[in-house]
ZAGU-827919 format. One line per 3 residues: number of its first residue (from 1); their letters; for each residue y negated, x, z negated of C-alpha. Coordinates in pm, 1 decimal, m for minus. Example, Ala and Ser with C-alpha at 12.3 -4.5 7.8 and 13.67 -1.06 7.14 Angstrom:
1) AS) 450.0/1230.0/m780.0; 106.0/1367.0/m714.0
//
This chain:
1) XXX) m672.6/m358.7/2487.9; m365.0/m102.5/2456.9; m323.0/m1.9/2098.2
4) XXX) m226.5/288.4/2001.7; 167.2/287.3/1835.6; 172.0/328.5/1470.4
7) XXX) 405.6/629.5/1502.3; 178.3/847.2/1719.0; m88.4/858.0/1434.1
10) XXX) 26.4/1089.3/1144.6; 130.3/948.5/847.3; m138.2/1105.8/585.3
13) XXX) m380.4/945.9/857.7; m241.4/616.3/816.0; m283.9/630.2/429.2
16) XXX) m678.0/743.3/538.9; m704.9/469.4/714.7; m575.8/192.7/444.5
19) XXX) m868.1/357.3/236.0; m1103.6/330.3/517.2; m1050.4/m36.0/548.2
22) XXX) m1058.0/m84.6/190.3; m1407.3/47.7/191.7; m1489.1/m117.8/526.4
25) XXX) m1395.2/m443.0/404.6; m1636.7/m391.1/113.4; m1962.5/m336.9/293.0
28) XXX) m1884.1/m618.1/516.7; m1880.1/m849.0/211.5; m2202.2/m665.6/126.8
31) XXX) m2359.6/m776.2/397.3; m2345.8/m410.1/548.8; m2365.7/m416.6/930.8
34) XXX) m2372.0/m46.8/1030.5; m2271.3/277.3/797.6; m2289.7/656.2/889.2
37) XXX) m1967.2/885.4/894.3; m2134.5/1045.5/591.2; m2215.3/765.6/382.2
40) XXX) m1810.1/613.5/540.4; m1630.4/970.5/406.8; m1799.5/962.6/87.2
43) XXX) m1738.4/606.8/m1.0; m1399.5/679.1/83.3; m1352.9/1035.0/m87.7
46) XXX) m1351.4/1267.3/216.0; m1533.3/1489.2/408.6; m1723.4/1359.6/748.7
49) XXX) m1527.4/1604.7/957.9; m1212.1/1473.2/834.8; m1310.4/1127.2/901.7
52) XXX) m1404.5/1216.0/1215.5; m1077.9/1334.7/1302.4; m919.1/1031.5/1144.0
55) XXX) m1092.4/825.4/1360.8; m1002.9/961.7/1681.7; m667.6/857.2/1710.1
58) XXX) m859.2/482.9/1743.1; m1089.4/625.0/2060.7; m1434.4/593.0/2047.5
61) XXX) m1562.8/439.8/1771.4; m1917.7/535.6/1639.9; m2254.6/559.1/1823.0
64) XXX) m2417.1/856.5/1803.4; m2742.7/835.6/1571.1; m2641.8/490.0/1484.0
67) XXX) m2278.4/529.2/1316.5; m2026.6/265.3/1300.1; m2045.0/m75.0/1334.9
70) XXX) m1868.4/m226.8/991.7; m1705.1/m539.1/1138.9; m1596.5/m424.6/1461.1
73) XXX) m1450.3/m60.0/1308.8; m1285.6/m255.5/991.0; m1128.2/m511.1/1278.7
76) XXX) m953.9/m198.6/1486.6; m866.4/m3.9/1182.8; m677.2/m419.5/1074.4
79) XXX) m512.2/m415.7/1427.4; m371.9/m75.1/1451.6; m242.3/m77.0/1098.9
82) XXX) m90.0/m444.8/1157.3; m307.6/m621.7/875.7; m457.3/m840.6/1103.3
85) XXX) m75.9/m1012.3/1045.6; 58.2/m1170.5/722.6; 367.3/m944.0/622.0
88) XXX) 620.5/m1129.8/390.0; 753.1/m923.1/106.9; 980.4/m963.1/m225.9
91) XXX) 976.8/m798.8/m548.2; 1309.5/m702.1/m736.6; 1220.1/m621.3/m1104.4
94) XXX) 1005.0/m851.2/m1323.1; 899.8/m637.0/m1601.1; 529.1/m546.4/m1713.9
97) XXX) 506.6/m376.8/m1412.3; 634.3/m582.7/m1170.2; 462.5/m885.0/m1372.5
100) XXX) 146.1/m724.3/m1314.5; 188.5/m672.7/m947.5; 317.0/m1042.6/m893.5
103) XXX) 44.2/m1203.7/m1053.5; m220.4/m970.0/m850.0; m421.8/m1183.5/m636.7
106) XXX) m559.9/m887.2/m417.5; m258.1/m847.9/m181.5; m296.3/m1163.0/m26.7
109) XXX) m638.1/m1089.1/112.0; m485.2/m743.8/245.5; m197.1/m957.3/464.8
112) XXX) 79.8/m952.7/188.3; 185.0/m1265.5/62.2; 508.3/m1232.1/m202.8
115) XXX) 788.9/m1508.5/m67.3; 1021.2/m1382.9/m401.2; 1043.9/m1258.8/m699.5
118) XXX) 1363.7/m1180.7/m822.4; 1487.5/m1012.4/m1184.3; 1866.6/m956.2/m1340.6
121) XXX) 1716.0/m1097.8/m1691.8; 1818.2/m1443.0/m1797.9; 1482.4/m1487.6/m1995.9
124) XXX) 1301.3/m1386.4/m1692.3; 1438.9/m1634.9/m1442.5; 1265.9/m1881.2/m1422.9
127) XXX) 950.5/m1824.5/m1527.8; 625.7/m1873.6/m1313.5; 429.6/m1579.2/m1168.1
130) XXX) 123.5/m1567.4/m902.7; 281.6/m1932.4/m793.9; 618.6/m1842.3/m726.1
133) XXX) 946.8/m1904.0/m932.9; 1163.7/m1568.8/m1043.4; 1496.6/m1605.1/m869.3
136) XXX) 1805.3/m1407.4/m957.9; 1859.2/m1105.0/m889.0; 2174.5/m1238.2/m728.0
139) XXX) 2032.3/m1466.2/m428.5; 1833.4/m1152.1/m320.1; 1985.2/m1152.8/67.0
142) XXX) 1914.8/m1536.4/6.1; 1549.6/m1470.1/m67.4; 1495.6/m1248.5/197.4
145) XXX) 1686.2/m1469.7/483.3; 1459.9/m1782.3/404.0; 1102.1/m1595.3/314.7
148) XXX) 1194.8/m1368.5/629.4; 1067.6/m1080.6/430.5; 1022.1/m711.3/608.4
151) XXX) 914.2/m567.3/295.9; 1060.4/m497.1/m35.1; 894.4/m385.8/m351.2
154) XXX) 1160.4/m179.0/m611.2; 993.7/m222.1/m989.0; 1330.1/m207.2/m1184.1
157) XXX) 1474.4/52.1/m1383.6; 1552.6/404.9/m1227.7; 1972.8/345.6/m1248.6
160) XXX) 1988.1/23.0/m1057.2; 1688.8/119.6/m815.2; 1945.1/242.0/m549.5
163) XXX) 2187.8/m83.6/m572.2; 1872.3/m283.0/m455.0; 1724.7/m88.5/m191.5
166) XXX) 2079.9/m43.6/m32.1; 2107.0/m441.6/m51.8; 1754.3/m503.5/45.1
169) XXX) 1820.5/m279.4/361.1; 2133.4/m431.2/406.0; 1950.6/m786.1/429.4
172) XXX) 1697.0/m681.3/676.2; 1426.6/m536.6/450.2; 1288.7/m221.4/656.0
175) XXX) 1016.0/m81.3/457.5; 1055.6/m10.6/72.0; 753.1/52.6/m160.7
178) XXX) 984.0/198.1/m454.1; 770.2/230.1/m826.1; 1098.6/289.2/m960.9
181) XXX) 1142.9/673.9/m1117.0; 1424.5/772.0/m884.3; 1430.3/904.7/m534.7
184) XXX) 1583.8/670.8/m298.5; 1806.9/703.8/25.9; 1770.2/432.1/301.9
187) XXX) 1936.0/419.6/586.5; 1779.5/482.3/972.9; 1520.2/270.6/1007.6
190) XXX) 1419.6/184.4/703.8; 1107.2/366.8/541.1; 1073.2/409.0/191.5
193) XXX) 757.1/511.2/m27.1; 770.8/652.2/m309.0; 514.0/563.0/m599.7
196) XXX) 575.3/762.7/m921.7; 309.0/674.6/m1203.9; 445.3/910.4/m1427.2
199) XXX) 390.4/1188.8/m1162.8; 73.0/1102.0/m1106.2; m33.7/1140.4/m1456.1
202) XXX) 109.6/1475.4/m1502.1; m68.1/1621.9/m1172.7; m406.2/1437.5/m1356.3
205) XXX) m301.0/1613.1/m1693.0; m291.3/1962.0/m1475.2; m620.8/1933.1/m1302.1
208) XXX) m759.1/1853.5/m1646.4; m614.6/2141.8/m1776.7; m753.8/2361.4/m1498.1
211) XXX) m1102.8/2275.4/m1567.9; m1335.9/2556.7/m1730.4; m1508.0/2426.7/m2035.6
214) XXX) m1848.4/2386.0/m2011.6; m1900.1/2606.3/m2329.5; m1720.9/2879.0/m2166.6
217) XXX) m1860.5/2839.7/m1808.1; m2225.0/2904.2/m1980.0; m2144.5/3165.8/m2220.4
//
């Protein structure tokens, strides 16, 4: 079967699709064989006509009257988004953060599997996390080489974010999940995401804000 390429999907689909298979993954461990778009879209926070759309870009997918089937849906949503594959990754910046991410047994069940951890501390190196021993920040292009890793994850400070992902991308590394508070630059052919938790919080604390009081919304 011809799948479709990644880059002809957009990429806010893509992200949809993660969730889908998230949730898809879910009812099949629940024993669920067959779900609606409805019941699909709401499990996953979105409307039916958006997952509808989402969906599309797979081909035909659902039975009318019947809806999808779990296993076989959750298996083409795996193979289009490559998570049918185990993808090698390392992670530069062992603080709480980066601890907590290490030690997180829930990527490996996704198709990531951490082949390094690395850290500029001397009471960091060293110590055990998930299974693996931090490395120094220094035998990063070593790291990479010999775990083959295609992914880097950036959990270090916002002034030495930069140095790494130009040396990650320099050792092969071609996509960049950055938690780091700084915007990055990569070269060509290497995509970066951004993940801000501070942002996130603040757009939180404005929806919050925006919210009538239930007082006032009666009176």
């Amino acid at each position: 079967m011809i799948q479709p390429r990644p880059r002809s999907i957009p990429e806010a689909t893509v992200a949809r699709l993660a969730v889908y298979l998230r949730v898809l993954t879910s009812f099949a461990d629940g024993g669920r064989t067959t779900v609606s778009s409805g019941d699909l879209a709401s499990a996953a926070g979105v409307n039916p006509a958006g997952l509808r759309k989402d969906l599309s870009h797979l081909g035909s997918c659902g039975v009318r009257g019947v809806g999808y089937d779990v296993r076989a849906l959750r298996e083409r949503i795996a193979r289009v988004l490559g998570a049918e594959r185990s993808r090698a990754c390392v992670l530069v910046g062992i603080g709480n953060l980066g601890s907590a991410l290490a030690d997180y047994a829930g990527f490996g069940s996704r198709g990531f599997e951490f082949v390094g951890l690395l850290d500029a501390a001397p009471d960091r190196v060293g110590q055990r996390i998930g299974g693996l021993t931090v490395r120094d920040v220094a035998d990063l292009e070593a790291v990479v080489a010999a775990g083959e890793a295609s992914i880097g994850v950036i959990a270090t400070p916002a002034d030495v974010a930069q140095q790494v992902c130009d040396r990650l991308a320099a050792a092969g590394v071609r996509s960049i999940l950055n938690f780091a508070p700084v915007t990055l630059s990569a070269p060509a052919g290497v995509d970066v995401r951004h993940v801000d938790l501070s942002v996130e919080l603040q757009v939180l604390a404005f929806l919050g804000q925006q919210r009538v009081p239930v007082g006032e919304a009666t009176a």
